[in-house]
Phi, psi and omega in degrees: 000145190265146209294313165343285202307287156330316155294300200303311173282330173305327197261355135295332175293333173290334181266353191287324195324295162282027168260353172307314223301301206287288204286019197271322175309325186228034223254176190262000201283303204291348181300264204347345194251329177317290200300333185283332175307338173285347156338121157070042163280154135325260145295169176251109245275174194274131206316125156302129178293142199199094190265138193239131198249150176214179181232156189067217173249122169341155139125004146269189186330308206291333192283317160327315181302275191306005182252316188302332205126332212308325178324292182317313173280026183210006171082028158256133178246106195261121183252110148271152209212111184260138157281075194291340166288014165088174174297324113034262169279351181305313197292300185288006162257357174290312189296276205270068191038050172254025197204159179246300200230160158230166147229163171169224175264190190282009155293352178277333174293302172342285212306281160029252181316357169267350161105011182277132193333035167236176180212150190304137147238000194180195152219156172312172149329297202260170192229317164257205186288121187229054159250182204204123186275095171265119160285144182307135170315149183087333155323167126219345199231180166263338160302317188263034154289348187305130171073041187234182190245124148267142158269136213227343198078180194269137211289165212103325207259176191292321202265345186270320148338308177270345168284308204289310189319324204282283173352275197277009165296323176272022199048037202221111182326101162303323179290323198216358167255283193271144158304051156324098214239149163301097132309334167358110159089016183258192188261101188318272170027268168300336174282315192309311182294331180294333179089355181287324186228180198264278167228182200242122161285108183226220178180170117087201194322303141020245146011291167296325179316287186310289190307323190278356182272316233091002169258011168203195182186154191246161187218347151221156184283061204268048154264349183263347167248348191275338169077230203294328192339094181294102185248348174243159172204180204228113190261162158207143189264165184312327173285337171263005172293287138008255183300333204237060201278323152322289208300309198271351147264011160266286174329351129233029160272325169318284155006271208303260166019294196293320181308280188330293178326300172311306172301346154299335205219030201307318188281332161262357157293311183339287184327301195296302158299346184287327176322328172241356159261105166283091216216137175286165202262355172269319162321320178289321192281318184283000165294300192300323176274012159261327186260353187267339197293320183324301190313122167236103188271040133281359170056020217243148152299124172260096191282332175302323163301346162291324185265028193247000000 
């Protein structure tokens, strides 16, 4: 196993001891009794705030959830705020308190373990890695990158992380058989298309995209080396943890609400994403019919999958 790789699972095994604790505290099953006790109130007591931090670009499930309402109908006023440098920089704007809650990757196991005010509360939908290496045509193999610019995401992050993994699975040098390069905030898309690197980490409509125009093709998978791996998660910092211990179990009874509804209503997510992603909408569609079979709505951690 490569020494990355090896730091990474320590400092998850430091953070799992508390996250059963912690999602056992918000978990939604325990929602439940909550939301119904507010039945039949007079008025409906004033939304709570709730700035949420996410990565990459908008105009998915989540961005949905909140435009529809479901937040709102669960007493949350959700101000989200994306990050295109990545998890990463997602974390150093958590530290410096500009967010209540994220979900995003395992720099949330980092911070944790660096000792910055927040905790572990949950995990997303989706649980593991859902990026994807995609090359440039005439690529066909992860061998035949030797001596070629892989582009990585921002270093440090799940997806720069998940390229050295792919490497050296394939027996292959990040130092001295491939050019690995630090990407953070670029456009996978536009670099890939530019002719400046060989491939790219990217992942989801990306992916599809690249491939059904011709520029590209994928040639590993990194669910196929990551296996069972719990790689996202859902943080709250300590004061709001504090203060707001309701608000985070409504925001994943929102969550759910919002899931279900989408799955019932798969032609109005389309709809909602082709409006803000310019993406053909059958493209749009064979996404969704990737990501949704994925969707684990008990949010619970899977630890043995933390520590793998």
């Amino acid at each position: 196993m490569p020494s990355f790789r090896r730091k990474r699972v320590g400092r998850a095994v430091g953070v799992a001891a508390f996250t059963l604790l912690t999602c056992v505290l918000v978990t939604v099953a325990s929602a439940g009794s909550h939301a119904q006790s507010n039945q039949g109130a007079e008025a409906p007591p004033p939304l709570v705030p709730l700035r949420l931090l996410g990565v990459g670009v908008g105009g998915g499930v989540q961005d949905f959830a909140i435009d529809a309402g479901f937040y709102a109908r669960r007493g949350l006023a959700v101000q989200l705020e994306r990050f295109l440098g990545g998890p990463v920089v997602a974390t150093a704007a958590a530290a410096g308190g500009k967010a209540d809650m994220g979900e995003y990757g395992t720099p949330i196991l980092t911070g944790v373990s660096l000792g910055l005010p927040m905790k572990i509360v949950g995990s997303p939908p989706i649980k593991g890695p859902s990026s994807e290496l995609v090359a440039r045509k005439g690529i066909e193999t992860v061998a035949d990158l030797r001596g070629k610019v892989v582009a990585a995401g921002a270093l440090g992050s799940g997806p720069h992380q998940a390229v050295l993994w792919i490497l050296h699975a394939n027996g292959l040098d990040e130092k001295t058989d491939v050019n690995v390069v630090s990407s953070g905030g670029i456009d996978a898309e536009m670099v890939l298309r530019s002719g400046r690197v060989d491939a790219v980490i990217t992942g989801g409509l990306t992916r599809l995209k690249l491939i059904d125009e011709g520029h590209g093709n994928m040639i590993a998978d990194v669910r196929n080396y990551y296996g069972r791996h719990q790689h996202n998660y859902v943080y709250a910092t300590d004061d709001f943890i504090k203060n707001h211990p309701q608000a985070i179990r409504a925001y994943f009874l929102a969550t759910r609400d919002s899931l279900e509804y989408a799955k019932a209503h798969v032609d109005e997510l389309i709809g909602y994403t082709g409006s803000r992603i310019k993406v053909r909408k059958e493209l749009i569609r064979a996404y969704y019919a990737e990501q949704i079979p994925q969707w684990d709505l008990s949010f619970r951690i899977d630890l043995e999958g933390t520590l793998m």
